[in-house]
C-alpha positions as CSV (number, residue, x, y, z in Angstrom):
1,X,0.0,0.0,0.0
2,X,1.3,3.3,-0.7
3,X,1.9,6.0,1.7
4,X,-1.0,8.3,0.4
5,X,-3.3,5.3,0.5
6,X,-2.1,5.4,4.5
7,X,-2.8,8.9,4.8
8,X,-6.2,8.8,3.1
9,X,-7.1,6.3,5.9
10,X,-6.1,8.4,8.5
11,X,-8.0,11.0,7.2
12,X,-11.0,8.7,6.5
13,X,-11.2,7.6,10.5
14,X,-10.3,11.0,11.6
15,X,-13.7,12.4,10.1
16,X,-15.4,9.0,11.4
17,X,-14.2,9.8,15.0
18,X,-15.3,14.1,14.6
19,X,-18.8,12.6,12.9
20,X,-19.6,9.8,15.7
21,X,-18.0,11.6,19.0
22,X,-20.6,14.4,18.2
23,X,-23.1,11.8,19.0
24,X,-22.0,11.2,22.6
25,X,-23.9,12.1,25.9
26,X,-21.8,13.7,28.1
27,X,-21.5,11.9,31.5
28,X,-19.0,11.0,34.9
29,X,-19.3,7.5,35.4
30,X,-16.9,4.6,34.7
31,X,-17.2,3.6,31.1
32,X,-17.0,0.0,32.7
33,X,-16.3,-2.1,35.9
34,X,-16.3,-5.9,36.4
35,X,-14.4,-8.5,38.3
36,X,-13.2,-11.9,37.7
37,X,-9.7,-14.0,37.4
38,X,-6.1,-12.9,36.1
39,X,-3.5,-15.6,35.3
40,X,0.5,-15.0,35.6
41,X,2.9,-16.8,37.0
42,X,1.2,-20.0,37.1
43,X,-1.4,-18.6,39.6
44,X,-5.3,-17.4,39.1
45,X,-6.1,-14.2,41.1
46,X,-8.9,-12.6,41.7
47,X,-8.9,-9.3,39.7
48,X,-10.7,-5.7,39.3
49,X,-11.3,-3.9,36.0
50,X,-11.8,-0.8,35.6
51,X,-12.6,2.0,32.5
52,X,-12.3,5.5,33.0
53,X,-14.1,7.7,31.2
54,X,-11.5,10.5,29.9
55,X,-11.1,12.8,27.3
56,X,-10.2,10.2,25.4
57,X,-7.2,8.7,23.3
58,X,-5.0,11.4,21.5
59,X,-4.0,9.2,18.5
60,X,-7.8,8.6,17.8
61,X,-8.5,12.3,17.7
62,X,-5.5,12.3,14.9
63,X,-6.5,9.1,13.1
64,X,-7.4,5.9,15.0
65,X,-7.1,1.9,15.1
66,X,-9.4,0.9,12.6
67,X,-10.6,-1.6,15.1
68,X,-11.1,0.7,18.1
69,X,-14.3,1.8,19.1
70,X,-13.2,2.8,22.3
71,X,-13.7,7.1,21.3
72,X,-17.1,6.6,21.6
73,X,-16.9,6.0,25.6
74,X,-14.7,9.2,26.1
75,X,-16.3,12.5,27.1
76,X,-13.9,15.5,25.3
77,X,-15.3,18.0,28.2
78,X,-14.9,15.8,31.1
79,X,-13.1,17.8,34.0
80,X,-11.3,17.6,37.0
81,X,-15.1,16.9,38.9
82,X,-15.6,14.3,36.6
83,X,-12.9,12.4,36.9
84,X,-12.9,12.6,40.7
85,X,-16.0,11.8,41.1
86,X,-15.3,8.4,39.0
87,X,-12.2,7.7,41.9
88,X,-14.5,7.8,44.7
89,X,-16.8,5.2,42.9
90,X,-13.8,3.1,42.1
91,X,-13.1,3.3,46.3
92,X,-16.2,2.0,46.7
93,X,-16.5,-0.6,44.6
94,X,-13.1,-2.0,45.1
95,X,-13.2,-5.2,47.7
96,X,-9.3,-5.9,47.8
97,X,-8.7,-7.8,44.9
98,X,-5.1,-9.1,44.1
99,X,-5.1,-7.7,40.4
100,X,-6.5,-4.4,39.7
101,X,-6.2,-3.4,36.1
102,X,-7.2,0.1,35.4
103,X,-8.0,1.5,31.8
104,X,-9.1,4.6,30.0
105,X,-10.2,4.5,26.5
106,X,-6.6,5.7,25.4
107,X,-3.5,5.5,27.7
108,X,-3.5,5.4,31.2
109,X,-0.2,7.7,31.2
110,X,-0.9,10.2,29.1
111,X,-1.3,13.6,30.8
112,X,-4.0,14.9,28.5
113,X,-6.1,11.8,29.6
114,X,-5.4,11.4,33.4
115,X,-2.8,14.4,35.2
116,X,-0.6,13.5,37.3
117,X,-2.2,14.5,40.8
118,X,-5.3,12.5,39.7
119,X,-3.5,9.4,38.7
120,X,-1.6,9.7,42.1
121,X,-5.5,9.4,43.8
122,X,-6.5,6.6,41.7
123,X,-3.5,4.8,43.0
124,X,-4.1,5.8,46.3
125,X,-7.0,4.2,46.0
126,X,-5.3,0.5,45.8
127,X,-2.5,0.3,47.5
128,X,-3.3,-2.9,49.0
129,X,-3.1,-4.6,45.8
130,X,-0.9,-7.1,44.7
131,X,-0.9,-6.2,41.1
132,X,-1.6,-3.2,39.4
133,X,-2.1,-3.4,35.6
134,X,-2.3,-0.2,33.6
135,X,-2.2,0.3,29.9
136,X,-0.6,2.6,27.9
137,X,0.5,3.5,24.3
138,X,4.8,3.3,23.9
139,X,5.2,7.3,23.5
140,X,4.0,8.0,27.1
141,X,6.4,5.3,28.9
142,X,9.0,7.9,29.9
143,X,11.3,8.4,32.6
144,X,8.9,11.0,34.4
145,X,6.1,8.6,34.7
146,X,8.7,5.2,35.6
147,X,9.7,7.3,38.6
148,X,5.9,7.5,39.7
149,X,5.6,3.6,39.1
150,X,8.7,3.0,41.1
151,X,7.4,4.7,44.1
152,X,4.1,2.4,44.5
153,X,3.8,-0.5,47.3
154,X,2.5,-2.4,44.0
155,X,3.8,-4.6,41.8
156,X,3.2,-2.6,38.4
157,X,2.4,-4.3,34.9
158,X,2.2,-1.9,32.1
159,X,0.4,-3.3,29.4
160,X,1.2,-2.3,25.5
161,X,-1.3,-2.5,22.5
162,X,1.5,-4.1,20.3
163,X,-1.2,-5.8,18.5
164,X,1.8,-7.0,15.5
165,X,5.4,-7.7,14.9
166,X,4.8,-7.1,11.4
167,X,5.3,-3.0,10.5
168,X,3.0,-3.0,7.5
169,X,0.3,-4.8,9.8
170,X,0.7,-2.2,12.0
171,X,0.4,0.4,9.3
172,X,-1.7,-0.6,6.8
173,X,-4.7,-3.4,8.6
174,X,-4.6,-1.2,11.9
175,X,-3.5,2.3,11.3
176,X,-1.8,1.7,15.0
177,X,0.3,5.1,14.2
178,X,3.4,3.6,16.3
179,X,6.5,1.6,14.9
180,X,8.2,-1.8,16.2
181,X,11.0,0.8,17.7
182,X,8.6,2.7,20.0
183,X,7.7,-0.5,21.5
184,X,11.7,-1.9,21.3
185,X,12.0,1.6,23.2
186,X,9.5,1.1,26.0
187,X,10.0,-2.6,26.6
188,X,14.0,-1.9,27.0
189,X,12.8,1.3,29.7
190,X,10.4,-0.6,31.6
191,X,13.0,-3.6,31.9
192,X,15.5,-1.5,33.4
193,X,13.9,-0.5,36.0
194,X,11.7,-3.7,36.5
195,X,8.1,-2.7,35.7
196,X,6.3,-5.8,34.6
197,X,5.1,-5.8,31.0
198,X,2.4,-7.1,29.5
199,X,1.8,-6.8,25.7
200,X,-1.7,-7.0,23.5
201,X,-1.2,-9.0,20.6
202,X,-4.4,-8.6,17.8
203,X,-5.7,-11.9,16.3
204,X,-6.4,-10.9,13.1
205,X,-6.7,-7.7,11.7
206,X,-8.1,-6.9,8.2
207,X,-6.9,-6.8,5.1
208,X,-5.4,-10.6,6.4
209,X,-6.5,-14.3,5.6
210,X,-7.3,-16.4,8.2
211,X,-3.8,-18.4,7.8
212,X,-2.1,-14.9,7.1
213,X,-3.6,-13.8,10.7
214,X,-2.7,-17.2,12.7
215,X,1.1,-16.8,11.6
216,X,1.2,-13.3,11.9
217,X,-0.3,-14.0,15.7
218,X,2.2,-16.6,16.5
219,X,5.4,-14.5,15.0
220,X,4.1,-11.5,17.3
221,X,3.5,-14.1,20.6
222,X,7.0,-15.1,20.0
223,X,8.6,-11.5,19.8
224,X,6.5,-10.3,22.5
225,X,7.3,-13.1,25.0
226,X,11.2,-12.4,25.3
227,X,9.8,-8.9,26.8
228,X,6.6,-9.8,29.1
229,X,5.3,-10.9,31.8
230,X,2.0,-11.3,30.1
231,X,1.1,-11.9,26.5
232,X,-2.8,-11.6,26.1
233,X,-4.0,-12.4,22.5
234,X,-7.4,-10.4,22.0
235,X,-9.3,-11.5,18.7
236,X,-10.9,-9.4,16.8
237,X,-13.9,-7.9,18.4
238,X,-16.4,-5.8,15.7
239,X,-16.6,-2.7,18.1
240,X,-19.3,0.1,16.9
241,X,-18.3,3.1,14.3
242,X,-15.0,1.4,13.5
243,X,-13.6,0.4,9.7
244,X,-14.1,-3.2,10.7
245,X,-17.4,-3.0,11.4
246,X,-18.1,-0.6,8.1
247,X,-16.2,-3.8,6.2
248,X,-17.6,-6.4,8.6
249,X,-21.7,-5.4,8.1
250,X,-20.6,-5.5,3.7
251,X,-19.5,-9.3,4.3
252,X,-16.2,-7.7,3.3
253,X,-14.4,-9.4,6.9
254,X,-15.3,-12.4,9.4
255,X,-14.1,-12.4,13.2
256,X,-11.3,-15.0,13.7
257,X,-12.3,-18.5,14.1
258,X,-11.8,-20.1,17.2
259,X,-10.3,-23.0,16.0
260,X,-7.3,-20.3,14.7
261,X,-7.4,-18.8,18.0
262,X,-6.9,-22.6,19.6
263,X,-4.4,-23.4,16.9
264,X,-2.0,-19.7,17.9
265,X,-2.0,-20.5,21.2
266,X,-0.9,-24.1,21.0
267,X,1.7,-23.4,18.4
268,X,3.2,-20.5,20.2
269,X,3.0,-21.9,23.7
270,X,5.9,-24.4,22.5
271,X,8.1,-22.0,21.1
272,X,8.1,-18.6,23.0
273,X,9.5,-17.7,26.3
274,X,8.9,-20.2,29.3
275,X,8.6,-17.8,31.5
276,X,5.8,-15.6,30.5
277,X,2.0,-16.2,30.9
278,X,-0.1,-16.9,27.4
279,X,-3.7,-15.8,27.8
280,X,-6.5,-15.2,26.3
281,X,-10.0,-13.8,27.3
282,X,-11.9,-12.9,24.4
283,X,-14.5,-10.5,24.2
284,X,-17.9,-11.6,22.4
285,X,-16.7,-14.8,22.2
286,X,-19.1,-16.9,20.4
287,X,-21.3,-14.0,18.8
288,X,-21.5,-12.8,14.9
289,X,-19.1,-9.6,16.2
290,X,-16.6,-11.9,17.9
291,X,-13.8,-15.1,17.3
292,X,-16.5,-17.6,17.0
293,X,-17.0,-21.3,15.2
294,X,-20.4,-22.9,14.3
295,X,-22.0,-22.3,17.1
296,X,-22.5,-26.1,17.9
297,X,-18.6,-26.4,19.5
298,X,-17.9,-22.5,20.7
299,X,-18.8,-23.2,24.5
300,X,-16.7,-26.4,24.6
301,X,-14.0,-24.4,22.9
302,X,-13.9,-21.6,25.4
303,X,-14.3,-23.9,28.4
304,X,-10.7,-25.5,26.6
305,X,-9.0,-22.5,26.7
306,X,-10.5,-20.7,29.9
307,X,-8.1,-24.2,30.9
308,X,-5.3,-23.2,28.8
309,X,-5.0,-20.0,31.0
310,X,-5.0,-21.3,34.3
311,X,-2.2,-24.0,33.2
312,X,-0.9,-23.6,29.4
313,X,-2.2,-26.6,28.1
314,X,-5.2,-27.8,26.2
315,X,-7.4,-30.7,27.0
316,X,-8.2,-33.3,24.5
317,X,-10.6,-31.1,22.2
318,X,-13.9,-33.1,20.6
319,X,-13.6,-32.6,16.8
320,X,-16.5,-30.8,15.2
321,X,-17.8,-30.8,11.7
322,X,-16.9,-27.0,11.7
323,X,-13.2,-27.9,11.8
324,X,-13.6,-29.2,8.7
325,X,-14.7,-26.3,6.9
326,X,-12.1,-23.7,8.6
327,X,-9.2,-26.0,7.5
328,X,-10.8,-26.0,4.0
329,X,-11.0,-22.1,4.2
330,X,-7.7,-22.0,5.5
331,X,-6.2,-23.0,2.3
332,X,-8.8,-21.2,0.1
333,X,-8.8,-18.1,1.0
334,X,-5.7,-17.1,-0.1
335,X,-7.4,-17.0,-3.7
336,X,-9.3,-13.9,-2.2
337,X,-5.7,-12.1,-1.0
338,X,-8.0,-10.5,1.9
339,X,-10.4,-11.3,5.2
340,X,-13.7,-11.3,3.3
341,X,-16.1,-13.9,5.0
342,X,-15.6,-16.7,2.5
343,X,-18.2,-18.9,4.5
344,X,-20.8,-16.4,3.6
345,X,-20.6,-17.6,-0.3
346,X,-20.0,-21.1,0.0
């Protein structure tokens, strides 16, 4: 792809975010909260998520991910109140859970999201915790901000959206606006003075086959685990007013299989770094909009790798008729050269 194909992109999602974000309601609640498990180490905790609503993520106001739908949360005229009064409801939801992973709908230390006094109160808040996980794009890990993260009674996890090892992945299917050296850059930062990493890898992206995305996913598992704690492969989710959804509504792309979820974990698990944690916890698992099979096998399938998590391995998986059909497409595809949803016309 050429670079003014690139920049027509940009410009393309820019507009999308300006037309959508005038659509919001303004508001000062968390944009989400749940709890549930976290796996590292070879241990399940007990963990607490948490969304901030912010002003929202300063690459999206520029461009965007073409899978990120994440704007549409943000609130551009949220203030100081706002965010405050978010803190107090995350003191009084939280019930001391080991992992606390706190998220905004851009990065977590950028100064134009979250300042510094009120990041400093939203740490306050869980300084009993065993873990704290907080996710940022490369440009903001600098040594300003690894000071702050030294200081904490935590121990810190700073999790990167490095979604591919490939550059013209990150460039053309996801518009990601950083390059393999930002994330060289940060990883070799946070390693020297010890802050846990964990790193985002994106089961396919569009533009990619099904086979193109499961060694593309694998390659990037691989890079990723010489330099985390943590690797957590997200499949593809179809989030709202996002390029994959404007493709995935025209039959023009098809969430990841499950099977080819499965199949990068297994074959990555054997060859990257024993000593991080491979996980995956995918969202819409099993819907149209998520990594999803037939809909005859997708519960078994998840229960397999909700296993995998807790202890890197897969049961003995029952063999569906599906299976047959994904390994067919596998090889077919690649007569298409993109991510249309081949099933759709067979």
């Amino acid at each position: 792809m050429q670079a003014s194909r690139s920049d027509d992109l940009g410009k393309a999602l820019s507009a999308k975010v300006q037309d959508l974000r005038g659509k919001q309601r303004p508001g000062t609640g968390l944009s989400a909260l749940w709890t549930g498990e976290d796996h590292m180490g070879g241990r399940t905790y007990s963990s607490f998520t948490a969304v901030l609503k912010t002003k929202g993520c300063s690459w999206a106001k520029e461009a965007g991910c073409t899978m990120c739908g994440y704007y549409i949360d943000s609130n551009p005229r949220i203030g100081e109140k706002g965010i405050k009064g978010q803190i107090e409801n995350l003191a009084e939801q939280y019930q001391g859970q080991e992992v606390v992973k706190l998220y905004t709908s851009g990065s977590f230390l950028d100064e134009n999201e979250l300042a510094p006094e009120l990041r400093k109160e939203i740490f306050s808040v869980f300084q009993d915790a065993k873990y704290l996980v907080i996710e940022s794009r490369p440009e903001f890990i600098k040594t300003s901000t690894i000071k702050t993260l030294n200081k904490l009674p935590n121990k810190v996890q700073v999790a990167l959206g490095l979604e591919s090892y490939d550059q013209r992945v990150l460039d053309h299917c996801i518009n990601k606006g950083t390059k393999i050296k930002d994330y060289e850059r940060a990883w070799a930062m946070l390693e020297k003075h010890e802050i846990g990493i964990r790193n985002y890898v994106l089961l396919k992206p569009i533009f990619l086959t099904e086979k193109e995305a499961l060694l593309d996913s694998i390659r990037t598992i691989i890079a990723a685990s010489q330099h985390s704690d943590v690797v957590s492969v997200n499949p593809m989710n179809v989030q709202r007013g996002t390029l994959v959804e404007h493709l995935w509504k025209r039959n023009g792309y098809r969430p990841p299989w499950l099977w080819t979820l499965v199949e990068a974990l297994r074959r990555a698990r054997v060859n990257m770094s024993i000593d991080c944690t491979l996980v995956s916890i995918p969202s819409g698992a099993g819907s149209r909009r998520g990594v999803h099979n037939c809909g005859e096998c997708d519960k078994d399938v998840m229960k397999a790798i909700e296993k995998f998590n807790r202890d890197q391995s897969f049961p003995e998986l029952r063999g569906c008729s599906c299976q047959e059909l994904w390994a067919e497409i596998m090889e077919d595809e690649a007569f298409f050269l993109n991510s249309l949803s081949v099933e759709k016309f067979i």
